[in-house]
N, C-alpha and C positions, 0 to 999 in steps of 0.2 A: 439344784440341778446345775450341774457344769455348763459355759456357753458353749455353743457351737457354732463349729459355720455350715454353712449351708452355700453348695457351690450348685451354680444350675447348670445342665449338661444339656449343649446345644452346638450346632454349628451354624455357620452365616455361609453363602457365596453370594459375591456380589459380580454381576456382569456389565459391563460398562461400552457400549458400541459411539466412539465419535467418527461425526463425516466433519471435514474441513472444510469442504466447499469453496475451493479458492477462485475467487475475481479477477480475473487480472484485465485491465485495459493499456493499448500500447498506444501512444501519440508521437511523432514523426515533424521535424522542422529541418530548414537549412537557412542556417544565419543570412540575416540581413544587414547590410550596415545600417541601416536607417532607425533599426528598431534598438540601436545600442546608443547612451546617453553616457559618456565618459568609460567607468569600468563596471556600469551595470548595465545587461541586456533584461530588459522586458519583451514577453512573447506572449501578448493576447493572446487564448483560445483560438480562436477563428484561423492563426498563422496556420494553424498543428493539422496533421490530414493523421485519418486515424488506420486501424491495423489495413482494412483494407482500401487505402490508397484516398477516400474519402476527406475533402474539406471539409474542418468541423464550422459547423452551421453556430452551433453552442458551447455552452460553458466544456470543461473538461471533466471528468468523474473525479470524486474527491474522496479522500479516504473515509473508512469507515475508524469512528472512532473506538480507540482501543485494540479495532481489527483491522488494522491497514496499514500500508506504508507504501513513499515513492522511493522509486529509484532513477536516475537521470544518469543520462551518458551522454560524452561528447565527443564526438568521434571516436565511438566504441567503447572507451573508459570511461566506468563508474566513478562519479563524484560525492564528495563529501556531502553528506544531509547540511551540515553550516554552510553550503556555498549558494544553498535556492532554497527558495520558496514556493510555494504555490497557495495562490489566494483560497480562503475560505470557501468562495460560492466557483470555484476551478475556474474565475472568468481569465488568469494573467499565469502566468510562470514568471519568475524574476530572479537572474543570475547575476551574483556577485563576484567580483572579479575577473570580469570577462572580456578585459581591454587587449588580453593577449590571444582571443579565440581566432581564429581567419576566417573571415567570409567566406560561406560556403558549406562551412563544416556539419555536418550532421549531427542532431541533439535527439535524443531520446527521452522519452519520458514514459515510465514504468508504474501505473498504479495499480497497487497489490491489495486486495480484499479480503476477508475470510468471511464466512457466513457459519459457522460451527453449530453443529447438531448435536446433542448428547440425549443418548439415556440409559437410563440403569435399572436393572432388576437384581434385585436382593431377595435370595433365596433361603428359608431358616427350618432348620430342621432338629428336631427334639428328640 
């Protein structure tokens, strides 16, 4: 007997529904000279008041790993991710090169979250 093949006749649909879920927390300063040490400004938590006009009490929200990111502004311009930091447990923000900022100026700080949802049904029919 000759080989044969043998094909199986079927189809798939697969439906996929993702929610993003986005985080975002805003934190709000205005430079101080006291808090600047040469050309690096460090900004404890506690400086920062938050979205709504609030002194933070505590540390600041920190990203989520793999889902997160900051973004920081200094006087309305977005700065390079190389130019800050911000500690592990949100207690500090810490900007480099910051000999040239003026006292006063307003700094933003942007942490962005994702909390992402998925799921899928695969439907097969013969």
């Amino acid at each position: 007997m000759a080989a044969k093949l043998l094909k199986l006749v079927m189809s798939a649909v697969t439906t996929t529904d993702v929610d993003i879920n986005p985080e975002i927390s805003k934190y709000f300063y205005e430079l101080r000279e006291d808090e600047r040490t040469d050309d690096v400004l460090t900004i404890p938590a506690t400086q920062f008041t938050d979205d709504a006009g609030n002194i933070m009490t505590g540390n600041l929200t920190t990203v989520s790993t793999d889902n997160g990111y900051y973004l920081l502004f200094i006087n309305g311009v977005l700065q390079q991710s190389s130019l800050f930091t911000v500690s592990t447990d949100g207690s500090q923000v810490v900007i480099n090169q910051a000999s040239t900022i003026p006292v006063g100026t307003p700094i933003t700080l942007t942490v962005n979250n994702f909390n992402p949802i998925s799921t899928s049904t695969t439907t097969i029919t013969t």
